[in-house]
C-alpha positions as CSV (number, residue, x, y, z in Angstrom):
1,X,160.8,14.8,19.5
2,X,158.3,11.9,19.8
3,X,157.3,9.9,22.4
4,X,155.6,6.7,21.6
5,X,153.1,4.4,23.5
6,X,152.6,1.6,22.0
7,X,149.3,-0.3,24.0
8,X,148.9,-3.1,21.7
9,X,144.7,-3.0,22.0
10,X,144.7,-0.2,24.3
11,X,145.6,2.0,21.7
12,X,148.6,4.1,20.1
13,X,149.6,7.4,21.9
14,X,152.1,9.9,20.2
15,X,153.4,13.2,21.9
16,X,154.9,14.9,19.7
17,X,156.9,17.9,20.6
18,X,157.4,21.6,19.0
19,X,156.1,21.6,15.2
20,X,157.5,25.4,14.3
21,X,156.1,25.4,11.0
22,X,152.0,24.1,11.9
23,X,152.7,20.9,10.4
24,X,151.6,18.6,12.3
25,X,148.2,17.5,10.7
26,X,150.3,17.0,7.2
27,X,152.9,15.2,9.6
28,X,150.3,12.8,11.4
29,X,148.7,12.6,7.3
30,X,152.2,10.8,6.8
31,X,153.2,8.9,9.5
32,X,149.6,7.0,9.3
33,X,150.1,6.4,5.8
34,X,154.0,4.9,6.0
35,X,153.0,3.1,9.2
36,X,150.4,1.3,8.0
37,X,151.7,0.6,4.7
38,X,154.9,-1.3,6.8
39,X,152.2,-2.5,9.6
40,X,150.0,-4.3,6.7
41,X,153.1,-5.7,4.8
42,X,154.8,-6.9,7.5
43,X,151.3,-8.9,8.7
44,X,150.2,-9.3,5.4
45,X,147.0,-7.9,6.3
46,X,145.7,-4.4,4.4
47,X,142.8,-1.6,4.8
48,X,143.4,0.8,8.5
49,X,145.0,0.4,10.9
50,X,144.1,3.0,13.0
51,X,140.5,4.5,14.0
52,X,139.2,7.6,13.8
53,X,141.4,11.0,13.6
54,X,144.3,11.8,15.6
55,X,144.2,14.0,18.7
56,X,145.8,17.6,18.8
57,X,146.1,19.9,21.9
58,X,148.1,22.8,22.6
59,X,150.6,22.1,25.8
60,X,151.7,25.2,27.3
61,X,153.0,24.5,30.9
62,X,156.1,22.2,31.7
63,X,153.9,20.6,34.2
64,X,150.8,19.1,31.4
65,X,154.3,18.2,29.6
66,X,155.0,16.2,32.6
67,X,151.9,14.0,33.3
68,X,151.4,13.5,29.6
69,X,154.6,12.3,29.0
70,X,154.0,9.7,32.1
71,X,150.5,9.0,30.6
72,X,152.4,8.1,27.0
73,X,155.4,6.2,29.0
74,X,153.5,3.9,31.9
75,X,150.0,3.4,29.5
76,X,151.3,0.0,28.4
77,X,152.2,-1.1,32.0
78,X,148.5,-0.3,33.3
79,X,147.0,-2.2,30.2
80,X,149.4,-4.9,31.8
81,X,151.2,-5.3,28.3
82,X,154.8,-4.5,29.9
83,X,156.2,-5.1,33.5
84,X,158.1,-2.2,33.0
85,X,158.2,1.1,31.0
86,X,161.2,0.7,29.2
87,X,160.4,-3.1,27.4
């Protein structure tokens, strides 16, 4: 499962959610690369898109699960991008 956060300046926040197999790093390799390429052709534009390397941490309580999933969710309505979580 993936949550998404889209902040449109104030950045691009993924939670992704059980990876059984260690994947993730080859999985985050991929998703960068097919995102960007449909980023860069749908502007036109090419080269990154994202800076620096992704982020990976371990979350092991249903509570951290909680308040990063609200972090991911309301981020765009603090950087005042959305009035609401769900647009």
């Amino acid at each position: 499962m993936i949550f998404r956060g889209d902040t449109s300046g104030a950045g691009l926040y993924l939670l992704v959610i059980e990876t059984p197999d260690g994947n993730l790093s080859k999985g985050m390799r991929q998703l960068n690369g097919v995102f960007t390429q449909t980023s860069n052709r749908r502007h036109r534009r090419s080269g990154h898109l994202f800076q620096g390397r992704y982020k990976a941490i371990l979350v092991n309580s249903d509570s951290y699960l909680m308040e990063l999933t609200r972090y991911v969710v309301l981020n765009p309505v603090r950087a005042g991008i959305v009035d609401n979580p769900g647009a």
